[in-house]
C-alpha positions in Angstrom: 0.1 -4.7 -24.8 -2.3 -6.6 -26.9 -2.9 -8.7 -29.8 -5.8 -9.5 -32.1 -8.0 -11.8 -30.0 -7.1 -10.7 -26.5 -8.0 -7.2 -25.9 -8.8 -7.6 -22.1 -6.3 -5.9 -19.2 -7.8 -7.2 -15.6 -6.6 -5.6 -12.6 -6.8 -7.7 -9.4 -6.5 -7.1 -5.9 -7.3 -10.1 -3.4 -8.5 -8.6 0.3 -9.0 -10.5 2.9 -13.3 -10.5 2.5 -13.7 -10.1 -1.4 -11.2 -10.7 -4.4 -11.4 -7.6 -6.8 -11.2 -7.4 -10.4 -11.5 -4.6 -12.7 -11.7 -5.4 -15.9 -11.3 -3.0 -19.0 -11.7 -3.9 -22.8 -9.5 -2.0 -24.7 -11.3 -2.7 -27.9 -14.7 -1.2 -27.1 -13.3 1.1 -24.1 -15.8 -0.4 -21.8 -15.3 -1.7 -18.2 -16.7 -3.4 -15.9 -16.5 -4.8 -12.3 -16.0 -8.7 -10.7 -16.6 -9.7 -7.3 -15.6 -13.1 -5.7 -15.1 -13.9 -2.1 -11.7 -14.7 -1.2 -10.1 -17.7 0.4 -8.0 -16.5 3.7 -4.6 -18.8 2.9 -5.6 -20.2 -0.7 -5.4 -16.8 -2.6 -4.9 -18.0 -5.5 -7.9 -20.0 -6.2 -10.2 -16.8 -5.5 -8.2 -15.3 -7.8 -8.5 -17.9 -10.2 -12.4 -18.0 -9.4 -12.7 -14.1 -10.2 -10.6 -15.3 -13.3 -13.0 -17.6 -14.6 -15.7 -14.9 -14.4 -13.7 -12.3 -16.5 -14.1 -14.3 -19.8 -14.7 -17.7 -21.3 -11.3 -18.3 -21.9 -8.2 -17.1 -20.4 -6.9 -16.7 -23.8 -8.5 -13.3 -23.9 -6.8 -11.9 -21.0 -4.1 -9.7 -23.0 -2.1 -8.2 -19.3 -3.2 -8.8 -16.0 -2.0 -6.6 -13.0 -2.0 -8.0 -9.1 -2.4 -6.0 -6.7 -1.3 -8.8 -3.7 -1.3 -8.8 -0.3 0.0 -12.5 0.3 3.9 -10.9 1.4 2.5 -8.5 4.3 -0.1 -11.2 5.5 3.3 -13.8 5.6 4.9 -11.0 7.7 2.6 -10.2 9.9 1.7 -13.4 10.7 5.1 -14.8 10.5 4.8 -17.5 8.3 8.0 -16.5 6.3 10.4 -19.1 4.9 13.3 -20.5 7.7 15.3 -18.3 6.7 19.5 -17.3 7.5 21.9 -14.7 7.8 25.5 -14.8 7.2 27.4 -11.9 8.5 30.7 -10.0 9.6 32.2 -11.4 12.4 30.6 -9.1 15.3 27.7 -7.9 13.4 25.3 -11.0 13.7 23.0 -9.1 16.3 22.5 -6.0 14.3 18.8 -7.3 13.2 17.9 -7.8 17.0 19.7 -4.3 18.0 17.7 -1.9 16.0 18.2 1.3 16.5 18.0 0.6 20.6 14.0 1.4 20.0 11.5 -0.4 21.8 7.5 -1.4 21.6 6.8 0.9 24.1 7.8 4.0 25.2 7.4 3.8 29.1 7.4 1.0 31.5 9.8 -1.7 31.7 8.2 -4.4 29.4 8.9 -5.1 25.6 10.1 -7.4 23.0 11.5 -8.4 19.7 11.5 -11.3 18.2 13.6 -10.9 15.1 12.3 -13.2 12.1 15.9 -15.0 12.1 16.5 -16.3 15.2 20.2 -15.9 16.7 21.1 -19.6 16.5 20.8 -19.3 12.2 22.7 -16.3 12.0 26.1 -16.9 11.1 29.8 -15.1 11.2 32.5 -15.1 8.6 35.6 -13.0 8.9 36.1 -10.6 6.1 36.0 -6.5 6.2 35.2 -3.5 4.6 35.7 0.0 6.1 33.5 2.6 5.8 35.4 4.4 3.1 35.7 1.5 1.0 39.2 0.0 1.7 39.6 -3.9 2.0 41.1 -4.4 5.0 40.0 -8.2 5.4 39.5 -10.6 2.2 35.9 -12.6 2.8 37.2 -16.1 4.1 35.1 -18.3 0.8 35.4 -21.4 2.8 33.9 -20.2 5.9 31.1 -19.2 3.8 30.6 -22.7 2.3 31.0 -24.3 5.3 28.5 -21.7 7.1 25.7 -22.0 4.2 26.2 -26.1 4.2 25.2 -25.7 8.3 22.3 -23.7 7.2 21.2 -26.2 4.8 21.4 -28.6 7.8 19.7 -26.7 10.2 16.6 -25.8 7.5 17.0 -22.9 5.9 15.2 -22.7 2.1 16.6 -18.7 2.1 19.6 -17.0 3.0 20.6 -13.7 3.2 24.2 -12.3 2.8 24.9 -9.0 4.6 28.3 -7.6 5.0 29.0 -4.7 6.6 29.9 -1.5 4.7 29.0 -3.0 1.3 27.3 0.3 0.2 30.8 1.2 -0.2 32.5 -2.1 -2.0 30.6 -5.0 -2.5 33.0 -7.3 -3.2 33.6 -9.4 -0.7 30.0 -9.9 -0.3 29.9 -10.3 -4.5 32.5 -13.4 -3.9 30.3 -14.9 -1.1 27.4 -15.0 -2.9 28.5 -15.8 -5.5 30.1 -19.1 -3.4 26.6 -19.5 -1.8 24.5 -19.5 -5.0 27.0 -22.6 -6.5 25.4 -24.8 -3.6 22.3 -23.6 -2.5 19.8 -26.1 -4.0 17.3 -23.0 -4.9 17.7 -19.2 -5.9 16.5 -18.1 -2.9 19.9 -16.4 -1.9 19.6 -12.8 -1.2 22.7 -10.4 -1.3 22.0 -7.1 1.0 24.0 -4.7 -1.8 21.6 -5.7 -4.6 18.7 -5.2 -2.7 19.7 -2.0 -0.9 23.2 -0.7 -1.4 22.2 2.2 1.1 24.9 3.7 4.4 23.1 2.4 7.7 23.4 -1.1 8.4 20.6 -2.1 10.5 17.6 -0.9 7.5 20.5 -2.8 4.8 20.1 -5.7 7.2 16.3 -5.7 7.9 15.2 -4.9 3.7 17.7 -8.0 2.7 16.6 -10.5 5.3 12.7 -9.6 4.9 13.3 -10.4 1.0 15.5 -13.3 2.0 12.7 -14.7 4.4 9.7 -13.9 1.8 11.0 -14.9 -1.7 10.1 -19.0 -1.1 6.4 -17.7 -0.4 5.9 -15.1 -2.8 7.6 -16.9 -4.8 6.4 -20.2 -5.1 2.3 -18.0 -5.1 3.0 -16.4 -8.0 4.9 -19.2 -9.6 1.8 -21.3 -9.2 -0.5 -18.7 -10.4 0.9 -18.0 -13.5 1.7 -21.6 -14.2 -2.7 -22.0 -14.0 -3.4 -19.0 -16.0 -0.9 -21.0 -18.7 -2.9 -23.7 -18.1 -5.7 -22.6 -19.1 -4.3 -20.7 -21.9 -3.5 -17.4 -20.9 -0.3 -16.4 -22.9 0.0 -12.2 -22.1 1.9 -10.5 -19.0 1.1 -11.3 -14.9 2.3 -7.9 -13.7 2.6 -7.1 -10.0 2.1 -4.0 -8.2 4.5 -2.5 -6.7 4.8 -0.7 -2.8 6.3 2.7 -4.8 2.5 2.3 -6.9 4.3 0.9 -10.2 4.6 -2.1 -11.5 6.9 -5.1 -11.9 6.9 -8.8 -13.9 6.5 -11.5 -12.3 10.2 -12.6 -12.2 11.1 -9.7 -10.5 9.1 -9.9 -8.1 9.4 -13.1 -7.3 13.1 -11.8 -7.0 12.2 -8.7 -4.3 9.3 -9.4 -2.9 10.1 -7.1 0.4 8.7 -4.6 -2.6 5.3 -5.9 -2.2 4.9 -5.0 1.2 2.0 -2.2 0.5 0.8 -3.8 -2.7 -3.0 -3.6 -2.5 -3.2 -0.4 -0.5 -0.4 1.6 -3.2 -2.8 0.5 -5.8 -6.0 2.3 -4.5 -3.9 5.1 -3.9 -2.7 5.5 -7.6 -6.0 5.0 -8.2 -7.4 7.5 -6.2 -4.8 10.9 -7.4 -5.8 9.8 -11.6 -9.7 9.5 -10.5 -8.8 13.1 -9.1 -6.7 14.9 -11.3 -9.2 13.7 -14.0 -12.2 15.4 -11.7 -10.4 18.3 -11.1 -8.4 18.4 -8.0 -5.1 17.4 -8.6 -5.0 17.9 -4.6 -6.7 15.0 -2.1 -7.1 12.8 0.7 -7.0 9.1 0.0 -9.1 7.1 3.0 -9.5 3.5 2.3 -11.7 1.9 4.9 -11.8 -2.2 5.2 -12.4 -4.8 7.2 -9.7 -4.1 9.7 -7.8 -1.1 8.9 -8.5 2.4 7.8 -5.3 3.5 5.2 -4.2 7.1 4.7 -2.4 9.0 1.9 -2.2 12.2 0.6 -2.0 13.3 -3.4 -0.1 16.2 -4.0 -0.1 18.6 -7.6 -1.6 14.8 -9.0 1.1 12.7 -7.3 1.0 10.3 -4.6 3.7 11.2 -1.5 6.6 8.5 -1.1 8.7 7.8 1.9 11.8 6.4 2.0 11.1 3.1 4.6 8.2 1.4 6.4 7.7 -1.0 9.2 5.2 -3.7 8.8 5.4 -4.1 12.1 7.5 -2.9 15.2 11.3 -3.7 14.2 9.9 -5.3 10.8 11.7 -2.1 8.6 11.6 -1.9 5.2 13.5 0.8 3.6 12.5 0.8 -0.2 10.3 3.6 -1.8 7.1 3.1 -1.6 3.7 5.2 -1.2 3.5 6.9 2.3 0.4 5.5 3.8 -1.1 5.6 7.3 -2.7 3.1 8.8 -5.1 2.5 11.7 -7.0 -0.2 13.4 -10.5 1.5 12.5 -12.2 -0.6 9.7 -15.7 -2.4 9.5 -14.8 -5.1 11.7 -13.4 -2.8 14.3 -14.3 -3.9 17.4 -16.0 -1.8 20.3 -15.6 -2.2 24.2 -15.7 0.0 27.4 -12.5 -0.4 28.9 -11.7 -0.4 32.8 -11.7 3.0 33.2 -15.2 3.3 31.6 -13.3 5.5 28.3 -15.3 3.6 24.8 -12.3 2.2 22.9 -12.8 1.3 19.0 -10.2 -1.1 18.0 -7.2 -2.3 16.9 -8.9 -5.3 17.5 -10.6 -6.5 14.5 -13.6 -9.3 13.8 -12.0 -9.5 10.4 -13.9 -11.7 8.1 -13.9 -14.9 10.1 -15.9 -14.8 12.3 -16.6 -11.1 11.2 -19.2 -8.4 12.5 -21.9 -9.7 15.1 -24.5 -9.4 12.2 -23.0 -11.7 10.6 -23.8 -14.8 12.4 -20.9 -16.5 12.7 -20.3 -16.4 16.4 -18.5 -13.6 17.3 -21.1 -11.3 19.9 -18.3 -8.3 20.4 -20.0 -5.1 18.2 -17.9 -3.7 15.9 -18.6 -0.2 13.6 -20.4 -2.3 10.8 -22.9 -3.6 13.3 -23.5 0.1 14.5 -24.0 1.4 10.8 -26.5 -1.9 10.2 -28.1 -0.9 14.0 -28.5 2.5 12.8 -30.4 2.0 9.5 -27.1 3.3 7.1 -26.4 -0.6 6.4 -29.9 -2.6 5.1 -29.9 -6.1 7.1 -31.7 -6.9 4.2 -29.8 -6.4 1.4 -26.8 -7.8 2.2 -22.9 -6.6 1.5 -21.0 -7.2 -1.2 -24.0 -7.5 -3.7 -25.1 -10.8 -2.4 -22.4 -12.4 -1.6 -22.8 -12.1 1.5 -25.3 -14.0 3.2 -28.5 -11.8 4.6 -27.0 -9.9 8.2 -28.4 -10.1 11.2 -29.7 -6.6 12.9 -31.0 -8.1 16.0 -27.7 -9.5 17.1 -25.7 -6.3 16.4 -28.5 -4.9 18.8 -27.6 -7.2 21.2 -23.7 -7.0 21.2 -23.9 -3.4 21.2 -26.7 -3.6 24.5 -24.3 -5.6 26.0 -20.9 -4.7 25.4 -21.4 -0.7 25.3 -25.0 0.8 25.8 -25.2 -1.0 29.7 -21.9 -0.4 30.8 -22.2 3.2 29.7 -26.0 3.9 30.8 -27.2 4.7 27.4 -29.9 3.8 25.0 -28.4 1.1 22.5 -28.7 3.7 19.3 -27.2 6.7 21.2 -24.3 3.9 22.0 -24.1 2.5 18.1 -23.5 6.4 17.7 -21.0 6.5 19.8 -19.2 3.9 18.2 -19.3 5.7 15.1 -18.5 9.0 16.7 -15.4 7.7 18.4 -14.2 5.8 15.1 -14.9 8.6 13.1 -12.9 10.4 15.5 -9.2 8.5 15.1 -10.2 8.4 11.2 -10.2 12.1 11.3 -6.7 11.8 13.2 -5.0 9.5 10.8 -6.2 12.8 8.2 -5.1 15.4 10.0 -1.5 13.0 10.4 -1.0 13.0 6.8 -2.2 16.3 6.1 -2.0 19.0 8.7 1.2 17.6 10.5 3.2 17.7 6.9 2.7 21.3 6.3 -0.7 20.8 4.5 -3.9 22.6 4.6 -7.1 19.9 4.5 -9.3 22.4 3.5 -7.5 22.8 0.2 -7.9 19.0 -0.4 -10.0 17.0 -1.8 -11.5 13.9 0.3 -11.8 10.7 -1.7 -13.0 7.5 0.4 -12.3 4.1 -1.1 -12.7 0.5 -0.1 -16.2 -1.4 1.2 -17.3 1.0 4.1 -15.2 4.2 3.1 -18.4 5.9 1.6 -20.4 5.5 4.6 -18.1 7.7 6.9 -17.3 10.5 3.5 -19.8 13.1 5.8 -18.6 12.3 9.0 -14.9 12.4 7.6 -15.5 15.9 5.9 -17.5 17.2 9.0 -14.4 16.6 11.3 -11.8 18.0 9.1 -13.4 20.7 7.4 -12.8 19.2 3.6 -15.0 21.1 1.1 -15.9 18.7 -1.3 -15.6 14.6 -1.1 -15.0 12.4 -4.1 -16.9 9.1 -4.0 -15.4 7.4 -7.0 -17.8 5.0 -9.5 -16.4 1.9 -7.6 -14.7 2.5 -4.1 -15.0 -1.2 -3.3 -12.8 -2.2 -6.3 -10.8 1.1 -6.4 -7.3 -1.0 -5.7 -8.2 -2.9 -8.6 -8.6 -0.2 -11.1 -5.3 1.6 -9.9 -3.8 -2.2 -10.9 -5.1 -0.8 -14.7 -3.3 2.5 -14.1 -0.2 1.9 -12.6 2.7 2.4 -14.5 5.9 0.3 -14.0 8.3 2.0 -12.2 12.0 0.7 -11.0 13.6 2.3 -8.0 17.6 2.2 -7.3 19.7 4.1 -5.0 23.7 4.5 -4.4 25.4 5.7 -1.4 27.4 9.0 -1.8 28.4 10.3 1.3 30.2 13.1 0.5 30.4 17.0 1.0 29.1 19.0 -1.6 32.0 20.3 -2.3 33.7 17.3 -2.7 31.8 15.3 -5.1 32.7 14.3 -8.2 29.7 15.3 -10.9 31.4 13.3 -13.4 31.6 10.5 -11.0 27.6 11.0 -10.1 26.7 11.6 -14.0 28.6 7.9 -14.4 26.6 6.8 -11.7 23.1 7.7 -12.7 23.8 6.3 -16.3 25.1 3.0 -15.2 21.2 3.0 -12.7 19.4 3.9 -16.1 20.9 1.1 -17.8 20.1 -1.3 -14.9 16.2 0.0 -14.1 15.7 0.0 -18.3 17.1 -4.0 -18.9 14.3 -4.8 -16.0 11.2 -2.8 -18.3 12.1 -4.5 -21.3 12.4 -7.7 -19.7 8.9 -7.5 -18.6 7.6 -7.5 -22.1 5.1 -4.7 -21.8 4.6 -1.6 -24.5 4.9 2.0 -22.9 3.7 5.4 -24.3 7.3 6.7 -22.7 9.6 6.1 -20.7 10.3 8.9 -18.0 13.2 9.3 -15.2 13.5 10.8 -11.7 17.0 11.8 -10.1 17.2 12.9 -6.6 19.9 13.1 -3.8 19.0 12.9 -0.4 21.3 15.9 1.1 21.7 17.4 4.5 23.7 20.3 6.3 26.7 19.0 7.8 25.6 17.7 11.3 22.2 17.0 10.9 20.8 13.6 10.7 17.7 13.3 8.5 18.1 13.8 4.8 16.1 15.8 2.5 15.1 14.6 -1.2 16.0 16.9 -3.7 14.9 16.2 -7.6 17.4 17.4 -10.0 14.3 18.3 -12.8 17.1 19.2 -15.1 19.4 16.1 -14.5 18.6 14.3 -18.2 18.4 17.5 -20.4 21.1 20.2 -18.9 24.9 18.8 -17.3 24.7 18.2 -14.0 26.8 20.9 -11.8 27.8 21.7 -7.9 26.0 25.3 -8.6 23.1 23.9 -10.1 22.6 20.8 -6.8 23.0 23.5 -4.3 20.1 25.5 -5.8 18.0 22.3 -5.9 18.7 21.6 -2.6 18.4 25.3 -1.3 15.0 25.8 -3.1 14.0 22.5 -1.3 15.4 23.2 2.4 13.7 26.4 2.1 10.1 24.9 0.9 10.3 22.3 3.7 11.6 24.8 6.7 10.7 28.4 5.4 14.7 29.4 5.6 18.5 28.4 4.6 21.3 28.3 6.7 24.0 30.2 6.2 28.0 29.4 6.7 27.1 25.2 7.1 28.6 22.8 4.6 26.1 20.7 2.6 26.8 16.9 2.6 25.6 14.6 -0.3 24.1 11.5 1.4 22.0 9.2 -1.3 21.8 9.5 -5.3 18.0 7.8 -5.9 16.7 7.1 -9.3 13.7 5.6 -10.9 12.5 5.0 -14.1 8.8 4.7 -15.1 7.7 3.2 -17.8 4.3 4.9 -18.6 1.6 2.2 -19.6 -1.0 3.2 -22.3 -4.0 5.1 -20.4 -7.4 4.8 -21.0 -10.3 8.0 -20.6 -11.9 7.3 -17.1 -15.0 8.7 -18.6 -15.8 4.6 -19.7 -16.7 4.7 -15.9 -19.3 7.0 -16.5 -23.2 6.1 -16.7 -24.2 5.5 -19.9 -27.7 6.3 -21.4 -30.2 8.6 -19.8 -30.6 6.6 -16.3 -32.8 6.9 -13.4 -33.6 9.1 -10.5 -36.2 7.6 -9.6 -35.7 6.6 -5.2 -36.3 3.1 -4.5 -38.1 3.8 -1.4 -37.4 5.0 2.3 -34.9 3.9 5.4 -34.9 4.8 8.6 -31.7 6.1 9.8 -30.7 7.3 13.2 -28.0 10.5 12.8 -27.5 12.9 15.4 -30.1 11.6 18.2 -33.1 11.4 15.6 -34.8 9.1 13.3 -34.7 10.5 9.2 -36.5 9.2 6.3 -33.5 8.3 4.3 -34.5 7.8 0.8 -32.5 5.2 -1.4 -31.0 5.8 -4.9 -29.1 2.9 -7.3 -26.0 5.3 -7.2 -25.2 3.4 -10.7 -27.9 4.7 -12.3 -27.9 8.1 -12.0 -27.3 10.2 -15.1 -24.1 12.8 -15.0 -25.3 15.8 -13.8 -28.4 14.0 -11.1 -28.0 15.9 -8.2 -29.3 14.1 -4.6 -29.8 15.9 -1.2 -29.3 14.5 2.1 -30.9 12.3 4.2 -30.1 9.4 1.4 -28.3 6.7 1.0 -27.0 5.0 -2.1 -26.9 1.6 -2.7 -24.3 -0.4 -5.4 -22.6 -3.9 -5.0 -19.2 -3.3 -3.6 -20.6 0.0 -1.1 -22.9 1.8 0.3 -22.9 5.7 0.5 -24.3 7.5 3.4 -25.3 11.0 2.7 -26.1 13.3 5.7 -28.5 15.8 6.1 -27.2 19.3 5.1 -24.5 17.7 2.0 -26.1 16.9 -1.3 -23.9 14.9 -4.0 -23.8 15.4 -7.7 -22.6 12.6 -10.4 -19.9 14.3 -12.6 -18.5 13.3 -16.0 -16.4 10.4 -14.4 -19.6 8.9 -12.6 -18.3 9.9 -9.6 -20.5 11.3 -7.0 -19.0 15.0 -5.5 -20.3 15.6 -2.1 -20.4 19.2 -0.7 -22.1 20.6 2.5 -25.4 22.1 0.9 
């Protein structure tokens, strides 16, 4: 990973506030933190400022990993490439059709504007049944002609999905390959070698997304590396993957779609080695921003996948990738009192621009962040983000909050700041309990570990609600996403339709199959030009009893050191219908849907005891602040969280200050620096 000269690995994750860099030196073992403000549609130069910080040269930059948000931002906001679809004859609809969902469950009202509008997707005749036969050979010069009308009508990406391709790609292999012979850029996307997966609509949606994104993430990370090069960096740009590995460059310029959860799979990976190195391989991830408030859960030291996402309603994405809730309760968060006098606390966000009313940039709506500053758990006078951010403004979150929620509810304005926080802390705890207590999981034997600029404010409040025994405040929440950019491994995910009864298959077949995935996953790590420790694999089928509809993953442990048998897959699959429902059943055949693989590629670790605090340190408090909890005023006192020793041990009312958070510690919890530097909260 590095060379004499350039010993530096820098992790960075651009938000839509700050850009975050973590950046370790493998030749001393030390680290440290960056903080730069980031520039809402010009990523890349705040991540070239933050860059510039890290060193005097580029040159010494041996690997950087990016964590990037620039693929969800271009889908949410929809400012994805022109982008179009050709298609069997009679399937050009199936990206508007769905699965016959809708927005909203009740009323009459809804709609869906797919990202490819109906006029650019196209038909061809050819045809694939579902068992694999040809029945219809792809028409090649409908295709041309179809991709030349494209061209005309100002596409820069296309997507090819044929029908049943999970089963045989060829016709689909022949039409893109006729495509990509006179398309003027590689920006042709064939469904089957993004997601060769049964169910058409997800097939559709995952291809089309990546179609419709590669010209923007693309082109992003193009120019980024071409600056670093310019300025002399010559080691690896990495990107962070959605399943928390990593990927080059080129290939993900080639699947973007698997940048969807980037930044927030980062934290997470983050988040379960900060844990498992404290001591509870078991925790509850909560990374609190701007606008949203993420939730995952780490299991026996590993992060929960799911199969698919949607960025947004109809917006699927089925491609591993960490399983993370998310809700509209971040800093900017904005409070109102809605017609039927109920206090609502977002979606609606302040974001950054024009941001909380303390921030004095015109926006008067309060928002949680102005509550905390109201309150006293936020210092107007020392400002967020360790000075980057201009001095806030208390008296005008006083007056947004007087006007917007303690007058139309009759109540003083700090018992309505507190009611702000009471009802955000409120859906918080629900997004916990979603991850947690509705998938079979007790939160009392989990850890709580808050990340992310205002995370550490609410860790009290959080553990309070759910009953969560001890918190985890780790050395830097605000960069956390960074550091997991240092961490991650790189990991390649494929998958291969089966669909067959148990009985049926072919474990010679399937043995074939998972070699020929191995062989594929490994060319893409050694392309990317990275050194690993080892290289590890995961095999899994998704299975189900004949008749139902959801699968169930089942990891075959044994599948690269014993011969795979039928005996030995119905165990797994029994032992892992049994965990999930408490029972088998009897008399039912067993259907083989999906055969999933990935192979990780572990990266060289390094002790997260570097993030501890070095030296004797202080303990000495910084003064007093008045904070109102619970009705009443408290003489907070304050504490430099950096630079107390391992071992310091502080009791509530208090609140620690650092650059990238602030931590708000309640009466009756004290918290105790450990090893790491991180600071363990427990009820006292």
């Amino acid at each position: 990973m590095t060379s004499p000269g350039n010993s530096l690995v820098v992790g960075v994750d651009v938000g839509g506030t700050f850009t975050d860099l973590f950046v370790l030196d493998e030749a001393n073992g030390s680290a440290r933190i960056v903080k730069v403000p980031s520039t809402r549609g010009e990523e890349a130069r705040g991540f070239m400022n933050g860059v510039a910080r890290v060193a005097d040269s580029a040159a010494a930059i041996a690997t950087i990993v990016h964590g990037t948000t620039v693929g969800t931002n271009a889908l949410l906001e929809r400012k994805v490439a022109r982008t179009g679809i050709i298609t069997t004859r009679g399937f050009r609809d199936v990206l508007e059709m769905r699965r016959r969902d809708r927005p909203q469950t009740w009323g009459l009202r809804g709609s869906f504007l797919p990202v490819v509008p109906r006029d650019l997707r196209r038909e061809v005749d050819e045809r694939v049944l579902a068992d694999g036969t040809l029945h219809t050979a792809v028409d090649l010069e409908q295709v041309r002609a179809e991709a030349r009308s494209l061209l005309e009508a100002g596409c820069e990406a296309v997507c090819v999905f044929f029908i049943n391709t999970y089963a045989n790609p060829e016709n689909e292999r022949l039409a893109v390959a006729a495509v990509r012979e006179l398309w003027p850029n590689p920006h042709v996307t064939s469904a089957s070698e993004v997601l060769p997966e049964i169910r058409e609509f997800e097939r559709c949606s995952t291809a089309t997304l990546n179609a419709a994104l590669q010209p923007v993430v693309g082109s992003y990370l193009g120019r980024l590396e071409s600056d670093l090069r310019a300025q002399g960096f010559g080691g690896e740009l990495l990107v962070v993957q959605s399943n928390g590995g990593v990927m080059s460059r080129q290939t993900a310029s080639d699947l973007p779609v698997r940048t969807a959860l980037s930044g927030p799979a980062a934290g997470v990976i983050a988040c379960a080695a900060i844990a498992r190195a404290a001591g509870f391989p078991n925790a509850i991830t909560g990374d609190m921003g701007g606008t949203s408030f993420d939730v995952s859960l780490v299991a026996n030291g590993e992060a929960a996948l799911a199969a698919q996402t949607a960025i947004e309603f109809g917006m699927v994405i089925r491609s591993p990738m960490i399983q993370i809730e998310t809700i509209g309760a971040g800093g900017g968060s904005i409070a109102s009192v809605d017609a039927s006098g109920m206090l609502q606390v977002g979606p609606e966000s302040a974001g950054s621009v024009p941001g909380p009313a303390c921030y004095g940039r015109g926006n008067m709506r309060p928002t949680v962040t102005d509550a905390n500053v109201l309150l006293g758990r936020i210092a107007a006078d020392r400002p967020l983000g360790g000075g980057l951010l201009a001095a806030l403004d208390a008296q005008k979150s006083r007056q947004a909050i007087e006007e917007h929620v303690a007058r139309p509810l009759g109540l003083d304005v700090h018992a309505a700041a507190e009611a702000i926080l009471t009802v955000a802390n409120a859906r918080m705890a629900g997004a916990i309990r979603l991850v947690s207590i509705e998938r079979g999981h007790d939160p009392r034997r989990f850890a709580y570990m808050p990340f992310g600029g205002g995370g550490a404010l609410h860790v009290c409040a959080m553990m309070r609600e759910v009953g969560v025994a001890t918190g985890i405040v780790p050395r830097y929440p605000g960069v956390t996403s960074a550091l997991g950019c240092v961490i991650a491994d790189m990991r390649h995910d494929a998958v291969q339709t089966i669909n067959k009864p148990l009985a049926d298959l072919d474990v010679a077949d399937l043995q074939h199959r998972i070699d020929e995935l191995a062989a594929s996953c490994q060319q893409r790590l050694d392309s990317s030009g990275v050194r690993f420790d080892e290289v590890r694999e995961v095999v899994a089928l998704d299975m189900l009893y004949a008749g139902q509809t959801h699968t169930l993953p089942v990891v075959l442990a044994d599948a690269g050191t014993k011969p795979l048998t039928t005996a030995t897959i119905r165990a797994a699959f029994e032992a892992a219908y049994t965990a999930a429902f408490g029972r088998v059943l009897d008399g039912i055949a067993i259907r083989v849907m999906n055969l999933r693989y990935a192979r990780i590629g572990v990266r060289p670790k390094f002790d997260l005891k570097v993030l501890a605090p070095e030296g004797e340190g202080s303990t000495a408090p910084l003064g007093t602040q008045r904070v109102f909890h619970h009705g009443q005023w408290h003489d907070a006192v304050r504490y430099a969280r950096l630079e107390l020793p391992v071992a310091a041990r502080i009791d509530g009312p208090a609140i620690l200050e650092q650059a990238d958070t602030t931590v708000w510690l309640e009466p009756g919890f004290h918290a105790e620096v450990d090893a790491h530097g991180n600071l363990l909260v427990r009820p006292s």
